[in-house]
C-alpha positions in Angstrom: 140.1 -16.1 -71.5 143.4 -17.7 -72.4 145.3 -19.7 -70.0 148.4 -17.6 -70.7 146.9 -14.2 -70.5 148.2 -13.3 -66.8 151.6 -13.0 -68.8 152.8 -10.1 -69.6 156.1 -8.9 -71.8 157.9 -5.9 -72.1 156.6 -4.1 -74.8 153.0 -5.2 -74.5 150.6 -3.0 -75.7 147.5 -1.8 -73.2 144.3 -4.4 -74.9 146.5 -7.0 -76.0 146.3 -10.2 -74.5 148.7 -13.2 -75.1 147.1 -16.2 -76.2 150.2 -18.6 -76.9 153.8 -18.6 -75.7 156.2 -21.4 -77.5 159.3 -22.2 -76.4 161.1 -25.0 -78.7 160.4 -28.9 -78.6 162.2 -30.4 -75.9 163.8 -33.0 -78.1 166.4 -30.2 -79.4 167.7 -29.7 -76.2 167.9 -33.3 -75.7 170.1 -34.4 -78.2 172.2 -31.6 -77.9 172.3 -32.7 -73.5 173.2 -36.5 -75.0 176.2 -35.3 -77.1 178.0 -33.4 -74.3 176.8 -36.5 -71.8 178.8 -38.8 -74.2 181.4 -36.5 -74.4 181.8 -36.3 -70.9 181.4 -39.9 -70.9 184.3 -40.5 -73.4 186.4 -37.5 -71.5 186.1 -39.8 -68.1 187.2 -43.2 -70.1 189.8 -41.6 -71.7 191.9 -39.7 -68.7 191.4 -43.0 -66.6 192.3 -45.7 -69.4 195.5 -43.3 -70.3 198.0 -43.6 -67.5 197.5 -47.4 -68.3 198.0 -47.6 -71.8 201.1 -44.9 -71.6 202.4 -45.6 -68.0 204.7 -42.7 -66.8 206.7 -41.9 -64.1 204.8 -39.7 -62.0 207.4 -37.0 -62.3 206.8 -36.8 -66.4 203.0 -36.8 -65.5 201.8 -36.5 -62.4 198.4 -37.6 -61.9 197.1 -34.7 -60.2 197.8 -32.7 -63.8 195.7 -35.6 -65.3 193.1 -34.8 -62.6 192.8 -31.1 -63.5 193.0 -31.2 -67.3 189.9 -33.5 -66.9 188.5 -31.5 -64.4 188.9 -28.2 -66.9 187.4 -30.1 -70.0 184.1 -31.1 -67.7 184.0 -27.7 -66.7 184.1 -26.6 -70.2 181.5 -29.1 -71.0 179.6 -27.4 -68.5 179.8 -24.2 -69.5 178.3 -25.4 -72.8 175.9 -27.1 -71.6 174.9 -23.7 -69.7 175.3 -21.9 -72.9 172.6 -24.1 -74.4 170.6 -23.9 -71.8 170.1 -20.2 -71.6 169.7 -20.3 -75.6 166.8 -23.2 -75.1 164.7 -20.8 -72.3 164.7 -17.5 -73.7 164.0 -18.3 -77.6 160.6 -17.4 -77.0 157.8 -16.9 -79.9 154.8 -15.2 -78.2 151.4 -14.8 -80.0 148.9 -12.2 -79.1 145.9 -11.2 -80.3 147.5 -8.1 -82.6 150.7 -9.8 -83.5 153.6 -12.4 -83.1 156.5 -11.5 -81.2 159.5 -13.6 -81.5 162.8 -13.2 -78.9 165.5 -15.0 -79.7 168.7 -15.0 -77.9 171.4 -15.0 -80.6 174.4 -15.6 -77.7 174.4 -14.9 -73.5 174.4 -11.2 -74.6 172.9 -10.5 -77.5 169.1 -10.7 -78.4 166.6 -10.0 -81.0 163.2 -8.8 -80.7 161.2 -8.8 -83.7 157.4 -8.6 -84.1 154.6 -9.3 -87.0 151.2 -7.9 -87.3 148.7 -10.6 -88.6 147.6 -8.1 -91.3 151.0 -8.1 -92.7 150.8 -12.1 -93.1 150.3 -13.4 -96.6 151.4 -17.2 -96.0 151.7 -19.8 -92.8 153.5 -23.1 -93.8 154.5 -25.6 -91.5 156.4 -28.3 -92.0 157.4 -31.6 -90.1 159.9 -33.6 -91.1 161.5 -37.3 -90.3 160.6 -39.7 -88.6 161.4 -38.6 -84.9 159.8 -35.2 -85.5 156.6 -36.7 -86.8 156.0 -39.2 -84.1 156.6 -36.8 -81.2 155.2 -33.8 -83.3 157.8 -30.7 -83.8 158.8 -29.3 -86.5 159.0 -25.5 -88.4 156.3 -23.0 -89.3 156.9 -20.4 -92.1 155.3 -17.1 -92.0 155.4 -15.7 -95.0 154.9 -11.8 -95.7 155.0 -9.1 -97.8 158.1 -7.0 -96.4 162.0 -7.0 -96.7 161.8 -9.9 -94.3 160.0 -12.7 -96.5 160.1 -15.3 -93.5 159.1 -15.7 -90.2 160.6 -18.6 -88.6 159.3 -20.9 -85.3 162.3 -23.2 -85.5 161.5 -27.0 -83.8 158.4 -26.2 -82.2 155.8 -28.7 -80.3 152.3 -29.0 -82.6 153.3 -27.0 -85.7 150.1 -27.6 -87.3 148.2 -26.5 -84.4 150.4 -22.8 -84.5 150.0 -22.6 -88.1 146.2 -22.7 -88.1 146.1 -20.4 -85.2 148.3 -18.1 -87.2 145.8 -18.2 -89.5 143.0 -17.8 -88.1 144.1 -14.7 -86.1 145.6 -13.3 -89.4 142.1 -13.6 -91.5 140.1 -12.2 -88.5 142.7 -9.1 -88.6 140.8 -6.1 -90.6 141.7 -4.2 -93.2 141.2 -1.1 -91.2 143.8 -2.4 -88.8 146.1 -3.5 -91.7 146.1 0.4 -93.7 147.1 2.4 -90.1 149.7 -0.6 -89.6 151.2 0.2 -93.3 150.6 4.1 -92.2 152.6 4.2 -89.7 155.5 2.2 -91.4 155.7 4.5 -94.4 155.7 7.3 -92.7 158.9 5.9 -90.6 157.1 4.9 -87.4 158.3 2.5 -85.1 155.4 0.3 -85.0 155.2 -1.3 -81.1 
């Protein structure tokens, strides 16, 4: 039994159970926390070192306008990093024992859902590269496939090479039974879920 089969998703078919749910490395989210940190940083330095450099007359600029300028741009920063945040946690790539299910959240209110059978999968590449991605191991895995869509994309994720022979594995064990009603229902115009 997998350890992440008491999860469940919307959309989650009666016998299928989740065996892998990936979230992105945590070194994205990092370096994009560092940059608004500096910029905060730099924000801080630069409304406190200003009234010094440019010394006015507190009725040309009174310091409590310096205060609340500073106080917007932090609050914008904020925001952002929120923003990120909330992209970060719900960029989700499940993988069940029928399929891959991939939710990305696009912006704070728009998502995608999109989903791929294993018997549908021709291709898994994954690939890891520089030097921080390859000593802390994240990097991209490519699903390639046969449909409009060419590419199926895990963007910065931990153990790539791990996913990609699960991937695999899970897409050779798929039969070919399972993979003609799959391309029966999609010619015939059904929603596949």
């Amino acid at each position: 039994m997998s350890p992440f089969s008491r999860y469940h998703f919307q959309g989650q078919r009666e016998n299928e159970e989740v065996l892998r749910i990936i979230h992105r490395h945590w070194f994205s989210i990092a370096m994009q926390y560092s940059a608004i940190g500096f910029a905060a940083i730099l924000l801080v330095i630069i409304f406190s070192v200003l009234p010094k450099i440019a010394p006015l007359s507190p009725d040309e600029l009174p310091p409590v306008f310096l205060a609340f300028l500073l106080n917007t741009f932090l609050l914008f920063l904020w925001l952002y990093a929120f923003l990120i945040w909330i992209d970060y946690y719900f960029d989700i790539w499940i993988i069940t024992n029928e399929r891959i299910v991939n939710i990305e959240q696009k912006s704070l209110f728009n998502r995608e859902v999109s989903e791929l059978q294993f018997a549908r999968i021709q291709d898994v590449t994954s690939i890891v590269d520089g030097f921080i991605p390859t000593m802390l191991n994240f990097g991209d895995v490519y699903v390639q496939t046969a449909a409009e869509e060419t590419r199926f994309v895990f963007r910065q994720i931990p153990d790539p090479y791990t996913i990609k022979d699960m991937v695999m594995r899970l897409s050779r064990s798929s039969t070919p039974e399972e993979a003609r009603q799959i391309n029966a229902k999609i010619s015939v115009g059904k929603r596949v879920a």
